[in-house]
N, C-alpha and C positions, 0 to 999 in steps of 0.2 A: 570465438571470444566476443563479448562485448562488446561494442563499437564506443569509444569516445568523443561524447558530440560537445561543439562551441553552442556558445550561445546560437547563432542563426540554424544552425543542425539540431538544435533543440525545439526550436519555431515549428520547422517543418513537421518533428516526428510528434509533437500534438496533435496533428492533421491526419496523422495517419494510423494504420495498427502496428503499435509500439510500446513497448516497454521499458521506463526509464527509472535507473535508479541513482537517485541524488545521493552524494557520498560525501565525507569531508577525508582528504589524504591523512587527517591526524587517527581519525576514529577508528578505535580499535575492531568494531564489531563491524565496523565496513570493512579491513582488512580479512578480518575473516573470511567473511562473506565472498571476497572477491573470486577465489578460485570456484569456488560452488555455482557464483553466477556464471562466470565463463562458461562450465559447462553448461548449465542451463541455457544459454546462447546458443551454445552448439544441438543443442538436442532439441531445440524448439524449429531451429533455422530448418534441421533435418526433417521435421514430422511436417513445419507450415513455413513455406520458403519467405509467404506471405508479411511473415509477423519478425518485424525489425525490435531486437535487444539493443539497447547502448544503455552508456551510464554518465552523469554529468556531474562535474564536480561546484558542487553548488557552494562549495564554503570560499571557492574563487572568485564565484562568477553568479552567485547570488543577489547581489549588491543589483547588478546590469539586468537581470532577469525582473526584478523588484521594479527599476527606473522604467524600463520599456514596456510594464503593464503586461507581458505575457501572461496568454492565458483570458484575459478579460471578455477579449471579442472572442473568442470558443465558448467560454463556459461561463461569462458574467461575473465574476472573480479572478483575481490576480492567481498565479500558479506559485508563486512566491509564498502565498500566505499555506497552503498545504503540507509545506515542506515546514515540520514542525523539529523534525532529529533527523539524524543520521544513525541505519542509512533509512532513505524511505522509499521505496518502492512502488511506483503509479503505473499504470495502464491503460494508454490511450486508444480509444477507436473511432473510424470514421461516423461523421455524426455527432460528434460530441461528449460519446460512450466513456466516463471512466471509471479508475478503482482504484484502494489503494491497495497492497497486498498485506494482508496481518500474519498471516501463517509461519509456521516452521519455517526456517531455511535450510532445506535440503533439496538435492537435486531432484530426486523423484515428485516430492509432493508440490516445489515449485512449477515446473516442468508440465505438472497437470493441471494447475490454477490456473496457470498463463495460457494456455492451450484452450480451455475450457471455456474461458473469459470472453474468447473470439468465438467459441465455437456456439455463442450466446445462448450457454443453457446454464453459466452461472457459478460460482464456485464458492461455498460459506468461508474461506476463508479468505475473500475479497469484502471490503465494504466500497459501498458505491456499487459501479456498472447497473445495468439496466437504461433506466432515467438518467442517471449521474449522482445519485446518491447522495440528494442535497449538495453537491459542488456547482450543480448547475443553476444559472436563475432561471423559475419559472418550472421548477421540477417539483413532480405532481407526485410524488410520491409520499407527501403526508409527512415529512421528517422523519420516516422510517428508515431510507436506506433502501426499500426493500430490493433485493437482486431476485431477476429470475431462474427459478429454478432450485435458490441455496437459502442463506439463512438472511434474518432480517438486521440488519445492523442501525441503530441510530445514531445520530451527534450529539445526543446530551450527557454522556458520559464517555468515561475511555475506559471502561470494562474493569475496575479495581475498585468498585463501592460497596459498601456494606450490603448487605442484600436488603437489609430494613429504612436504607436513608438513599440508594438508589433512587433516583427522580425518571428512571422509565418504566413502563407499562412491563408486565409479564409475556413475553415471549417475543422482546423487541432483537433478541438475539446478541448485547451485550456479552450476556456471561453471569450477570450478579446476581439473576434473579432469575428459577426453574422457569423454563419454555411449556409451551403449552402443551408439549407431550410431557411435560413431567421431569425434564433436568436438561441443562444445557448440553447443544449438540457437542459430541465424539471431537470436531473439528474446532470448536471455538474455545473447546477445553485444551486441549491441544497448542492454540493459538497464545490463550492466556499464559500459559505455563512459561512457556517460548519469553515471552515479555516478562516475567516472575524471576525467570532465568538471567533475564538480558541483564534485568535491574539490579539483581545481585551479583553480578560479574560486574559491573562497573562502579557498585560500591567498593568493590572489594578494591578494585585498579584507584580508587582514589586515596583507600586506607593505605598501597602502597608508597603513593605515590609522595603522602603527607609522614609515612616512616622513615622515606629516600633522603 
């Protein structure tokens, strides 16, 4: 299972290779999530003894993480300011190394992002890793994102713009606009969907919620 880390057990596992994912106890699609990551826990712990799963409840303990500036002396940026929803899923490595995870949630495909991530050959449905993916200051990576190995991700969009008013270049690896082989890759179509999905399942919980 996942590990539940405090705030100072969250210090630490930025320092090292780990994978943390911020959750809020109300949020529905972290509840989901949660048995899928447990396994994922278990099935990473098994393949790389190496590489520590926890999960932190950031809608408690956000506020403290914000106040103590974590994150800034690693990566030059507060680790506060990343965590944009729930749930959000990051990967840290020695060095400095992160990502966030965009992909499916399922165990197989997570299970191989996470694994891959470390095994620093890269995974399209991570942005960031490499350089730090624009998280880090002083990362030379052009505002691409680029990861080695996988697809290019940048920060000027979140992958749901028009294709004609999209403000990045052709094959920066968003999603909105064909790649330079000619249509965005298998995995970030994939990924899109996933969040196309998320988004419509939580309208839908609020149309309940405003019938209730």
């Amino acid at each position: 299972m996942a590990t539940k880390l405090s705030v100072n057990a969250l210090q630490q596992a930025i320092n090292k290779n780990s994978v943390v994912e911020f959750y809020a106890p109300w949020c529905g699609h972290c509840k989901r999530l949660a048995p899928v990551y447990d396994q994922v826990a278990q099935a990473v712990k098994q393949r790389n003894p190496g590489i520590h799963v926890g999960k932190f409840n950031f809608d408690k303990h956000g506020k403290q993480v914000a106040e103590m500036n974590i994150g800034v002396s690693e990566f030059g940026k507060p680790l506060a300011e990343a965590v944009r929803g729930f749930p959000t899923i990051m990967l840290f490595g020695k060095g400095g190394r992160t990502a966030t995870y965009n992909g499916p949630r399922s165990l197989d495909v997570m299970t191989e992002a996470f694994l891959n991530f470390y095994a620093k050959d890269g995974s399209s449905l991570l942005s960031g890793g490499g350089c730090g993916g624009c998280y880090n200051e002083g990362c030379d990576c052009g505002g691409s994102g680029a990861i080695a190995g996988g697809a290019r991700v940048c920060d000027k969009c979140d992958g749901n713009c028009d294709p004609n008013e999209c403000p990045c270049p052709p094959g920066c690896g968003c999603g909105c606009k064909p790649d330079l082989a000619g249509g965005a890759s298998p995995d970030l179509v994939s990924a899109r969907f996933t969040l196309f999905a998320d988004r419509i399942t939580r309208l839908e919980e609020r149309v309940k919620n405003l019938e209730s």
